[in-house]
VOBA-328693 format. One record per residue (C-alpha): x negated, y, z; residue number from 1; residue in one letter. Coordinates in Angstrom, 3 decimals, padded with zeros to 6 digits. Example, Ala and Ser with C-alpha at 12.3 -4.5 7.8 and 13.67 -1.06 7.14 Angstrom:
2
<xx=-012.300 yy=-004.500 zz=007.800 nr=1 rest=a>
<xx=-013.670 yy=-001.060 zz=007.140 nr=2 rest=s>
***
This chain:
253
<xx=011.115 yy=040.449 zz=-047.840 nr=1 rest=x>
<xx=010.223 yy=039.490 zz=-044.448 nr=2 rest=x>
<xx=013.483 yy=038.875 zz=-043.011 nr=3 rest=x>
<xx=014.135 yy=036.585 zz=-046.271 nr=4 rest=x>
<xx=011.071 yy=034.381 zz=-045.119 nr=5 rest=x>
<xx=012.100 yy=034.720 zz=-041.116 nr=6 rest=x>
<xx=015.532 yy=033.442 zz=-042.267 nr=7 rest=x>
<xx=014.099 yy=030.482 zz=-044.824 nr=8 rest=x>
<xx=012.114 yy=029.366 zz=-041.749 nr=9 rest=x>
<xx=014.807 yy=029.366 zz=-039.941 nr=10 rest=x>
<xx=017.320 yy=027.755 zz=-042.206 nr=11 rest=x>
<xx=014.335 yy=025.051 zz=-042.463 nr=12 rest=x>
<xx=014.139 yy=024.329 zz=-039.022 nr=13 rest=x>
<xx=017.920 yy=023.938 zz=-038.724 nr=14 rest=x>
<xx=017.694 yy=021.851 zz=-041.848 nr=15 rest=x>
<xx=015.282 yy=019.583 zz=-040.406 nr=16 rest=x>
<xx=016.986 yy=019.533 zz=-036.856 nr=17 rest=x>
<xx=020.200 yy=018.313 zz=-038.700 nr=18 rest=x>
<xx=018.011 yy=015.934 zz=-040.535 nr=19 rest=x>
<xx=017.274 yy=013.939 zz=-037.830 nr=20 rest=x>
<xx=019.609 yy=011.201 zz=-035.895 nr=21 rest=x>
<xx=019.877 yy=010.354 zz=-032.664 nr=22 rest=x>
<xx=018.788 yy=006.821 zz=-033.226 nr=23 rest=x>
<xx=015.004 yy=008.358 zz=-033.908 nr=24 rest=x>
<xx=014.112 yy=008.710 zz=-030.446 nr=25 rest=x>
<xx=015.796 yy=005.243 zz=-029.382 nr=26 rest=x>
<xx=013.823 yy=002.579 zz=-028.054 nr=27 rest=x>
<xx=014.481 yy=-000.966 zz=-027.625 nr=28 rest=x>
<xx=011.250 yy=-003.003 zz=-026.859 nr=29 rest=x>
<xx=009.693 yy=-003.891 zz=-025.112 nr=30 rest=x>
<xx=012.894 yy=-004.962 zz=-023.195 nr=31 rest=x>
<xx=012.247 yy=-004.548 zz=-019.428 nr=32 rest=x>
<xx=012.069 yy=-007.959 zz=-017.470 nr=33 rest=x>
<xx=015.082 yy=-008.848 zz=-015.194 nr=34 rest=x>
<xx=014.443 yy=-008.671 zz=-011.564 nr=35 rest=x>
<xx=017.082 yy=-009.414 zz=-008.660 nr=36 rest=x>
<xx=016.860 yy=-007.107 zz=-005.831 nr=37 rest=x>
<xx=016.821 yy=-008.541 zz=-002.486 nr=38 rest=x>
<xx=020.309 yy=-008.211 zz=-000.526 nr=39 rest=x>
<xx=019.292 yy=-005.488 zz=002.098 nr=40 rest=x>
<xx=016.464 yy=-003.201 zz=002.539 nr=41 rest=x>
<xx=013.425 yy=-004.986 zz=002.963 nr=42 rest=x>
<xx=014.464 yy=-008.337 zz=001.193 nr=43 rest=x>
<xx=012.145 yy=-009.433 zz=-000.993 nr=44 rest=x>
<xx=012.945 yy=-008.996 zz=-005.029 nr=45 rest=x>
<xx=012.847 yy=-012.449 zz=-006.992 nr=46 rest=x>
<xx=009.540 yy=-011.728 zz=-008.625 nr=47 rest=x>
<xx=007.666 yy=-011.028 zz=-005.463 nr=48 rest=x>
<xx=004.827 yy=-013.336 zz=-003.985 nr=49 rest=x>
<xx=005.919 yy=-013.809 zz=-000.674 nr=50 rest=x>
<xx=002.982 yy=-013.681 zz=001.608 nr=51 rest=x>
<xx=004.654 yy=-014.086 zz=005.197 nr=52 rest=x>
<xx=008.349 yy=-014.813 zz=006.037 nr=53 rest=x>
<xx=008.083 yy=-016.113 zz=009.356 nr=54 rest=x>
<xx=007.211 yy=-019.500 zz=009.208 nr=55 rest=x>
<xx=003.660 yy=-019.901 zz=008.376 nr=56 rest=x>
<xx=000.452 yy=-018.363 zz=007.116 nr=57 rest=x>
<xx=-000.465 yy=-020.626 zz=004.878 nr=58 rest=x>
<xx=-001.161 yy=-017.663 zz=002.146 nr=59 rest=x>
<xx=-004.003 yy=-016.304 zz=004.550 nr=60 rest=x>
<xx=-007.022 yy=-017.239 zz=005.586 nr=61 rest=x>
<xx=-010.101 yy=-015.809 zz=008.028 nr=62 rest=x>
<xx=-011.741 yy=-012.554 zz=006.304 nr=63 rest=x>
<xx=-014.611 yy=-014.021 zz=008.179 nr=64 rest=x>
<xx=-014.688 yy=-016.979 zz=006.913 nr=65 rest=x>
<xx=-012.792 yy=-017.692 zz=003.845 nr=66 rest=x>
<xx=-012.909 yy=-021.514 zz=004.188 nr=67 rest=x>
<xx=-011.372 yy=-021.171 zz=007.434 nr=68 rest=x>
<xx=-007.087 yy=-020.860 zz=007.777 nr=69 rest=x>
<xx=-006.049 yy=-018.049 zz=009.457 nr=70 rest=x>
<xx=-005.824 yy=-018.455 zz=012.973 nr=71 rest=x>
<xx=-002.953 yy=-015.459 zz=013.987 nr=72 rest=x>
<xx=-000.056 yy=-016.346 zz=016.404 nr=73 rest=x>
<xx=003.139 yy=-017.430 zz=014.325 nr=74 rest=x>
<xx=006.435 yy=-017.659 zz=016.690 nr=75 rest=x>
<xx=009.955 yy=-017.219 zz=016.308 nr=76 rest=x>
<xx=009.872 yy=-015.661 zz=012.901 nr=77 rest=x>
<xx=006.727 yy=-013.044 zz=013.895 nr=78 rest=x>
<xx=003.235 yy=-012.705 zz=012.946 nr=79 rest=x>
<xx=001.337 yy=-011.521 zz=016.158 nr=80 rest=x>
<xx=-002.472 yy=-010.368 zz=015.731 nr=81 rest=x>
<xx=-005.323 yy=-012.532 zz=017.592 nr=82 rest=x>
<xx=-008.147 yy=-010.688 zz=018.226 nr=83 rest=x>
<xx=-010.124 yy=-013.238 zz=019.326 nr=84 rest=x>
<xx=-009.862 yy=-014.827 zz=016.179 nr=85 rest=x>
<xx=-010.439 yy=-011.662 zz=013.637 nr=86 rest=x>
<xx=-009.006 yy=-010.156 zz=010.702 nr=87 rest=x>
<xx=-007.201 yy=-011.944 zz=008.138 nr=88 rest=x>
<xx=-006.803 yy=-011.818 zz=004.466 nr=89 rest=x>
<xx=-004.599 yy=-013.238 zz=001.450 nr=90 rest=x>
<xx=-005.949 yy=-016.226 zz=-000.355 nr=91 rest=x>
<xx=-004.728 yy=-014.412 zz=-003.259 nr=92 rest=x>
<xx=-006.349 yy=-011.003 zz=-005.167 nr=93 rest=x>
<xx=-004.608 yy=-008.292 zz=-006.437 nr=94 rest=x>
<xx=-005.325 yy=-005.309 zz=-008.353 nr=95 rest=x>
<xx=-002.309 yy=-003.054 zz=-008.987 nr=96 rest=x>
<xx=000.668 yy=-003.782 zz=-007.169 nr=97 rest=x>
<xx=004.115 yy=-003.031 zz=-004.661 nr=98 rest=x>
<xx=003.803 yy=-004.000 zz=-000.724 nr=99 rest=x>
<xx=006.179 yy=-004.433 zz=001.811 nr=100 rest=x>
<xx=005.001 yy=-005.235 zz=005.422 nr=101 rest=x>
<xx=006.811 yy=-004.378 zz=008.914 nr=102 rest=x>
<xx=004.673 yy=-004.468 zz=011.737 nr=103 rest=x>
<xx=005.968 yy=-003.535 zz=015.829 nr=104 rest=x>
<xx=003.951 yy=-002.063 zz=018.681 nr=105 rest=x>
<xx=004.446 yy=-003.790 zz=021.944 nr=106 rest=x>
<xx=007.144 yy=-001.890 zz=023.732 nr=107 rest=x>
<xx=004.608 yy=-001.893 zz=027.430 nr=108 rest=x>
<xx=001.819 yy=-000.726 zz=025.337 nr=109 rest=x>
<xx=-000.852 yy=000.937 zz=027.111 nr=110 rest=x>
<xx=-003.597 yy=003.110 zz=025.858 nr=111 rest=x>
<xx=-003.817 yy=006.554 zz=024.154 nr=112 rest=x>
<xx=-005.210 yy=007.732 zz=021.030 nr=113 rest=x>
<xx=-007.337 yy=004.921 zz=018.490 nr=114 rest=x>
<xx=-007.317 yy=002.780 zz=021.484 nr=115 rest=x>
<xx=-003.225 yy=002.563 zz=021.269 nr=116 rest=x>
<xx=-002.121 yy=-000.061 zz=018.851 nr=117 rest=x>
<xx=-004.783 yy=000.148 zz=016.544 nr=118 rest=x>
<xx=-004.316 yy=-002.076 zz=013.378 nr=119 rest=x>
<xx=-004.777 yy=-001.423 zz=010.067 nr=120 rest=x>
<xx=-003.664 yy=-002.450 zz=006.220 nr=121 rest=x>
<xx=-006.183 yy=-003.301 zz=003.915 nr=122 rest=x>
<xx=-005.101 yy=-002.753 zz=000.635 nr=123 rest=x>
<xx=-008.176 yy=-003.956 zz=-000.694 nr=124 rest=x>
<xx=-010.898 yy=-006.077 zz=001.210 nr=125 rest=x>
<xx=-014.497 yy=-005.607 zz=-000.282 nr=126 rest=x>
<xx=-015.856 yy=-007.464 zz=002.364 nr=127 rest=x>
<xx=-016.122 yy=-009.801 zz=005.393 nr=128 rest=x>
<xx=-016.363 yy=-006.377 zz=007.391 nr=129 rest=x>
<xx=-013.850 yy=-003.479 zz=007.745 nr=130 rest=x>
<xx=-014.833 yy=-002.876 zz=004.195 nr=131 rest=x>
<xx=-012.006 yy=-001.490 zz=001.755 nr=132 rest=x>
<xx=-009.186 yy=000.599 zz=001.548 nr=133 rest=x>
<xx=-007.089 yy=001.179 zz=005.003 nr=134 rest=x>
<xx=-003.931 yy=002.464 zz=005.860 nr=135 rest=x>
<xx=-003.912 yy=002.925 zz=008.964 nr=136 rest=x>
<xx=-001.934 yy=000.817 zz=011.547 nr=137 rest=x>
<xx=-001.223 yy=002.519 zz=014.896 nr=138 rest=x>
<xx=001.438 yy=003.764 zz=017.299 nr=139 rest=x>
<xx=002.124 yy=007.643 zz=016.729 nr=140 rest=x>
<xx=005.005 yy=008.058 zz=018.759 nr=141 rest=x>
<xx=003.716 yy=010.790 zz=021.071 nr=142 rest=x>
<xx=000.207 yy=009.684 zz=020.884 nr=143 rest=x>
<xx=-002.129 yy=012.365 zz=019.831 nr=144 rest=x>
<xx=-005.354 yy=011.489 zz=017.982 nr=145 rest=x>
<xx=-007.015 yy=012.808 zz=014.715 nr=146 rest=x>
<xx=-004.029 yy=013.452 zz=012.131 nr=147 rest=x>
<xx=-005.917 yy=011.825 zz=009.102 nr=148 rest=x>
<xx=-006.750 yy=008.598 zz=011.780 nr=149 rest=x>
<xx=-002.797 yy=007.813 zz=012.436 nr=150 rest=x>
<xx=-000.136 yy=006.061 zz=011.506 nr=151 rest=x>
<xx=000.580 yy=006.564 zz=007.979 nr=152 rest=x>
<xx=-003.131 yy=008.388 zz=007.127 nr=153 rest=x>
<xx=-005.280 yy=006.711 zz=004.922 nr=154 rest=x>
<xx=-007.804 yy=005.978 zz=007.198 nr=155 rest=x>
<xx=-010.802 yy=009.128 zz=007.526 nr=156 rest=x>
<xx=-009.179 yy=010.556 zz=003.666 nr=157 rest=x>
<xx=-005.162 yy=011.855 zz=003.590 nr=158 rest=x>
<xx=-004.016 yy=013.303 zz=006.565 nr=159 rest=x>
<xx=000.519 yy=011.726 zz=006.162 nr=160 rest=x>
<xx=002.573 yy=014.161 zz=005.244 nr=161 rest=x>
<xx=005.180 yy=013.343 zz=007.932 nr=162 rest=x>
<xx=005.117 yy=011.688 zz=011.220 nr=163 rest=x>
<xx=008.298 yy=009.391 zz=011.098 nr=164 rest=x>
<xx=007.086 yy=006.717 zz=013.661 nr=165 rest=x>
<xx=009.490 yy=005.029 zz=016.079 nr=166 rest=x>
<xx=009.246 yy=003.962 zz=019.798 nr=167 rest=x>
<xx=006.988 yy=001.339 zz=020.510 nr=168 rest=x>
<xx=009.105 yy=-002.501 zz=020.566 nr=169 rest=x>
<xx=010.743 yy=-000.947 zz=017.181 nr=170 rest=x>
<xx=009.992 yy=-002.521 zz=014.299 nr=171 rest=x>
<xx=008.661 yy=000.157 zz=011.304 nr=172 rest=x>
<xx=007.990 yy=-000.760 zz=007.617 nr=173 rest=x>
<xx=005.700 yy=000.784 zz=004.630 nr=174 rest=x>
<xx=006.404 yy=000.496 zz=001.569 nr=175 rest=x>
<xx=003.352 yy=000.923 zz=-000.679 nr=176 rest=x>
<xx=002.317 yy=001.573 zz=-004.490 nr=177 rest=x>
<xx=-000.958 yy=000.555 zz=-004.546 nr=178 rest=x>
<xx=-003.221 yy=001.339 zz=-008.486 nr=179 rest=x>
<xx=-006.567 yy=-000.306 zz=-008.258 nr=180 rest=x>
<xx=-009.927 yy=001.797 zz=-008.682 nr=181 rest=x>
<xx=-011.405 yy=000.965 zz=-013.034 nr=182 rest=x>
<xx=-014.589 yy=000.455 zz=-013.568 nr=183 rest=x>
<xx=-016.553 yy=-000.239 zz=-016.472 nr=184 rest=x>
<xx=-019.049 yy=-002.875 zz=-017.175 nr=185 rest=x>
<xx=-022.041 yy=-001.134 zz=-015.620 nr=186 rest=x>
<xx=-020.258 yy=-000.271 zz=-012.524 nr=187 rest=x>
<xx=-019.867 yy=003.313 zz=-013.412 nr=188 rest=x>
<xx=-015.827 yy=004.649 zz=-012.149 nr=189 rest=x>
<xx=-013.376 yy=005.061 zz=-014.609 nr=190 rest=x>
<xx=-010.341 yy=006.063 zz=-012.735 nr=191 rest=x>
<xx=-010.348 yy=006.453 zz=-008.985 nr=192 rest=x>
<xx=-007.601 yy=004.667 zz=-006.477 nr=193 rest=x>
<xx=-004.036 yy=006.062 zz=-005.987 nr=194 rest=x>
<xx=-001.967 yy=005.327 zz=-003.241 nr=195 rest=x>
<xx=001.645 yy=005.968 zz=-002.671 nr=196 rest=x>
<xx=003.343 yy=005.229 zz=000.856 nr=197 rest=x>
<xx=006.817 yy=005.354 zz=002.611 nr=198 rest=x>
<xx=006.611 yy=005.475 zz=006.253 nr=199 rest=x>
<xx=010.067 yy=004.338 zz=007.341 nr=200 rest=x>
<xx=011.863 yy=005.434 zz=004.357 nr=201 rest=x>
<xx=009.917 yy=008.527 zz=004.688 nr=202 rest=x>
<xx=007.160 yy=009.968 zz=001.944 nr=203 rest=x>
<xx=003.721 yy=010.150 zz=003.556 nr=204 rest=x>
<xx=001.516 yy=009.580 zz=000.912 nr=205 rest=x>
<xx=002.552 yy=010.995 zz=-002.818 nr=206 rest=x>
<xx=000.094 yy=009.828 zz=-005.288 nr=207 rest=x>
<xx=-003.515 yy=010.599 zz=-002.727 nr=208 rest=x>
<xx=-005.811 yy=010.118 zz=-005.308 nr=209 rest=x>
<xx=-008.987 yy=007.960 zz=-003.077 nr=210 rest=x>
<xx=-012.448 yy=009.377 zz=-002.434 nr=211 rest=x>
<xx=-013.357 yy=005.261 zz=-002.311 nr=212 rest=x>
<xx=-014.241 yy=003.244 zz=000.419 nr=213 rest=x>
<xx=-012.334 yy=004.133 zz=004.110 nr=214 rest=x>
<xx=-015.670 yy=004.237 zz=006.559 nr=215 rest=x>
<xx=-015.218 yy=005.106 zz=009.862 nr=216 rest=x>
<xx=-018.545 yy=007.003 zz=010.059 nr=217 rest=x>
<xx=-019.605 yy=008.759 zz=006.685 nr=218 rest=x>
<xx=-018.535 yy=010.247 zz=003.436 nr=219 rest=x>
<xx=-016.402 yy=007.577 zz=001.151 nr=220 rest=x>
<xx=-017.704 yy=006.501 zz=-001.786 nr=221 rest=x>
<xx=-017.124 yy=003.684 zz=-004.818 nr=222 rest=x>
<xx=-018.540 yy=000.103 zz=-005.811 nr=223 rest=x>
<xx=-017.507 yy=-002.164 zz=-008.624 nr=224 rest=x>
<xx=-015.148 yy=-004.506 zz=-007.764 nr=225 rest=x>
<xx=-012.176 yy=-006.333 zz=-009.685 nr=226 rest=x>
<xx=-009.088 yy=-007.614 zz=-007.912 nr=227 rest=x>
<xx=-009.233 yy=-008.184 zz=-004.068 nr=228 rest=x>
<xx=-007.394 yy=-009.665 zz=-001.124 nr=229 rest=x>
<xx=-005.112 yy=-007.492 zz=001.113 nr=230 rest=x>
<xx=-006.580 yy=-007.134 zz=004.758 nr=231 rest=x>
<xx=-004.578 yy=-007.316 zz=008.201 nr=232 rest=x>
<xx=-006.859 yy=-005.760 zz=010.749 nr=233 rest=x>
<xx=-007.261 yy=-007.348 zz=014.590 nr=234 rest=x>
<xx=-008.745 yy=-004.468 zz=015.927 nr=235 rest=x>
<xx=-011.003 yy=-004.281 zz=018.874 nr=236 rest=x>
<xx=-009.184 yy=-001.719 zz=021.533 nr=237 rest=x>
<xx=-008.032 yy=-003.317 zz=024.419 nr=238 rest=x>
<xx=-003.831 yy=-002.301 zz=024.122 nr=239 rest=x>
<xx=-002.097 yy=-005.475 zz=024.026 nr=240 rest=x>
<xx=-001.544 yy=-006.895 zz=019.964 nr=241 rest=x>
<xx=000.853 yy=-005.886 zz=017.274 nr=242 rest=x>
<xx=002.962 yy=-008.349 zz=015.564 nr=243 rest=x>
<xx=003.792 yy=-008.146 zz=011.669 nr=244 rest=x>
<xx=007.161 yy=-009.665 zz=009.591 nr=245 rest=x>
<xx=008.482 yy=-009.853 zz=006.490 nr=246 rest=x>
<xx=005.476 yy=-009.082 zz=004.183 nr=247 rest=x>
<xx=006.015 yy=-009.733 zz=-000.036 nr=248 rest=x>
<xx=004.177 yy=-007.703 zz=-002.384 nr=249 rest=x>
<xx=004.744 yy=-007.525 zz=-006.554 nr=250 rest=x>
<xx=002.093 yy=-007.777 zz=-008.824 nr=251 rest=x>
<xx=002.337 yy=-004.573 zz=-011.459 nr=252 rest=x>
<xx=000.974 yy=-005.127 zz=-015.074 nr=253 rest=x>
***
């Protein structure tokens, strides 16, 4: 009797299997929207908002002062940070979203550890201050400082997993996933912040779930906020400036 009921059960199951078509696990909306890929690595896709291709800045402004243009050096095609004049920011908020930004050390750089190069991406500004999110901006090419303050960390939270930086006067990309911190309507955290980065093609940060804030002294921590700007740092340290290119980023629903 109960190898009669083990083979019924079976027989039902391969009834059932049988039963079913492949069309019942096919899926047709929602149709993904078209996008056209830029022509070589780098090139911005058609849906991206371009935010700097070499001829002006006229989707930044001061961090400072947000009434204020930005006041950077554009030349030949380049984006080079003034220190004098502070960090910058985009006129635009974002909340989840796809970066691309290239930035260069200056190949008779001088300085060693955070005082070499020292930049940073904000990949979202809370504040007229160093407030946010950073990844860190700085040359790493046989320049020893703390491994979760260089190139490729997020800043005082996620040591990179790899150290691809190039020479200094070599230009270097990331390549960023960025999924905003929720919050609900008193404030309280829903989800925290995820980041994911490529470091010149290379995998440095897979899915780093955020702490919250980047501080340079202290323990991280969360406050409310909705969609933000994305920060360029002009950090204090005395090494000669960085320069930045070809920066687009893609708004994810």
């Amino acid at each position: 009797m109960k190898r009669f009921f083990l083979s019924m059960i079976m027989l039902t199951t391969i009834c059932a299997a049988h039963a079913q078509k492949p069309e019942d696990t096919e899926v047709y909306l929602p149709v993904p929207p078209i996008v056209t890929p830029g022509t070589n690595y780098g090139d911005a896709p058609s849906d991206a908002v371009v935010l700097f291709d070499g001829k002006n800045l006229d989707q930044w402004v001061s961090a400072d002062h947000t009434n204020q243009p930005a006041d950077w050096i554009v030349q030949d095609g380049i984006l080079t940070v003034n220190k004098k004049a502070g960090n910058i920011q985009t006129k635009q908020s974002f909340k989840n979203y796809q970066l691309h930004i290239e930035w260069k050390e200056p190949t008779d750089i001088e300085g060693e550890g955070q005082a070499r190069g020292n930049s940073g991406v904000f990949l979202a500004s809370t504040g007229p201050g160093d407030d946010g999110y950073e990844l860190q901006v700085l040359d790493s090419y046989n320049n020893k400082t703390y491994t979760n303050g260089q190139a490729g960390s997020i800043y005082k939270q996620s040591v990179p997993l790899a150290n691809p930086a190039k020479k200094p006067g070599e230009w270097q990309a990331y390549d960023v996933v960025w999924t905003a911190p929720a919050f609900d309507e008193n404030g309280k955290l829903l989800t925290p912040a995820y980041v994911t980065v490529f470091f010149n093609g290379v995998l440095v940060q897979n899915h780093f779930e955020l702490k919250g804030q980047t501080l340079y002294i202290g323990k991280p921590f969360y406050k409310a906020h909705g969609a933000l700007p994305i920060k360029l740092q002009a950090h204090g340290d005395k090494s000669k400036p960085i320069s930045f290119r070809n920066i687009w980023v893609r708004e994810l629903k």
